[in-house]
C-alpha angles and dihedrals in degrees: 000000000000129000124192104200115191109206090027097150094055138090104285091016086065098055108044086043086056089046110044084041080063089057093066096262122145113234132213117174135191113225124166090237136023088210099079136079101308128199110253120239085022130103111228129204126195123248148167119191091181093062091034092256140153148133109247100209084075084088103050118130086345114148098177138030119212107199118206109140111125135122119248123267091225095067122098112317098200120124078269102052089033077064093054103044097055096036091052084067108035096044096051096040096041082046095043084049083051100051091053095037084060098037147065109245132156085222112146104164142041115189118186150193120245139159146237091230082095086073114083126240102263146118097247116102110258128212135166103268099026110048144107124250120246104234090209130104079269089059102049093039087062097044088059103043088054093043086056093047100052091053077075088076087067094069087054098257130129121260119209112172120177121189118226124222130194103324118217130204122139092232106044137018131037099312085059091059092040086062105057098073086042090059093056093049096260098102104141138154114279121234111329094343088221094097113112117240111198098199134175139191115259088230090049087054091046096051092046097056086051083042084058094045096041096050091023104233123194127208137015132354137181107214100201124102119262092264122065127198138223108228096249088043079056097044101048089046099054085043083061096045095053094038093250114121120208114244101148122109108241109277111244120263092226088058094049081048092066097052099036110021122188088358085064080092081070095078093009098066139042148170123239086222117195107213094184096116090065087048115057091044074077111274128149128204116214092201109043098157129049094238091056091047089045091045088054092052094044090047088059098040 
């Protein structure tokens, strides 16, 4: 079977290329220039969703289309980077709807990225029929990404969407910048440390997109582990694992505020996620608590 991945060559697209490549799946990727870093074993095609281009071959033989493309949220967040943030994620997937909409293709499944920013920034438990909506530029921006991905049911083609928590990995990612002041011996709990942080492993996400591809699974998904965290539990808990107890009183959040602004929501706030539904499709997560996330990423280091 082929699979066409958008954003192929970043964090998460990397991965789950180099993974589903592993199963045995052939790979084709859009990138706006060839030029650039590639993903071994995979055959790329240029595109750009923002001039209405792309070269059509992409689709040949595809069956599913993994979407990843997507700017970080941790880029600029002026009226400028807001823009881009949000339009890194609607053109290409508006274009991408567009492409399919004009041409024959053999294409059966979409399967997305999302994020648990849709969630508020409450205590309840959250899950992805039964939430309330987060009334923030997160918010809005994810609204929108998953309202672009489900106009791909019109043309008749599954849509599996999974919504991606905190994503740890030791290298890249928050938990990288979390453990910096760790490491000196300042780790301490951000703003009021009762905010809920739904994490995940980056090899558990990984695992679940090629779960959703493998048993084709349609509809939504939350990406974080079974046991979610409050800021000052997951702190403590990465200040033990690195041998770095955690003696500091929580930083204000009106001092996080200076140096962030309006990202300070970032750390400051959080969602209480429920990941029963992938579950119990079946899923396992290999890494259902923090300490044995933490252990795997201390082992390797």
């Amino acid at each position: 079977m082929k699979v066409l991945v958008t954003g192929a060559t970043g964090f998460i697209g990397s991965r789950v290329c180099r993974a589903i490549l592993e199963q045995g799946y052939e790979v084709h990727y859009l990138t706006r220039s060839l030029s650039s870093k590639g993903v071994e074993n995979a055959k790329g095609f240029v595109w750009d969703p923002y001039k209405e281009e792309i070269d059509l071959a992409c689709l040949d033989g595809v069956e599913v289309i993994i979407h990843l493309a997507g700017s970080s949220i941790a880029d600029s967040w002026s009226a400028k980077g807001k823009q881009l943030i949000l339009d890194s994620r609607v053109i290409p997937t508006a274009f991408l709807h567009k492409v399919l909409a004009s041409n024959s293709h053999t294409v059966k499944q979409l399967i997305g990225a999302s994020a648990i920013g849709i969630y508020s920034n409450i205590d309840d438990v959250q899950s992805e029929e039964h939430f309330k909506q987060a009334d923030n530029f997160l918010g809005t921006v994810v609204q929108r990404w998953e309202e672009g991905n489900l106009v791909f049911r019109s043309l008749g083609i599954k849509v599996s969407l999974i919504r991606i928590g905190l994503v740890l990995d030791m290298h890249e990612c928050a938990l990288a910048t979390m453990v910096k002041p760790v490491k000196l011996w300042l780790g301490a709990p951000l703003g009021s440390g009762k905010q809920y942080y739904s994490w995940i492993h980056i090899n558990d996400l990984v695992r679940m997109f090629v779960y959703v591809l493998t048993h084709q699974l349609e509809g939504i998904y939350n990406g974080v582990a079974p046991q979610p965290l409050t800021n000052s539990v997951f702190t403590k808990i990465l200040g033990k694992a690195m041998r770095r107890p955690i003696w500091l009183p929580a930083i204000p959040e009106g001092l996080i505020k200076l140096a962030l602004g309006e990202k300070v929501m970032l750390v400051t706030e959080g969602q209480y996620v429920d990941s029963s539904k992938i579950r119990n499709t079946g899923f396992e997560f290999r890494f259902e608590t923090l300490e044995e996330a933490l252990d795997d990423f201390i082992l390797r280091d």
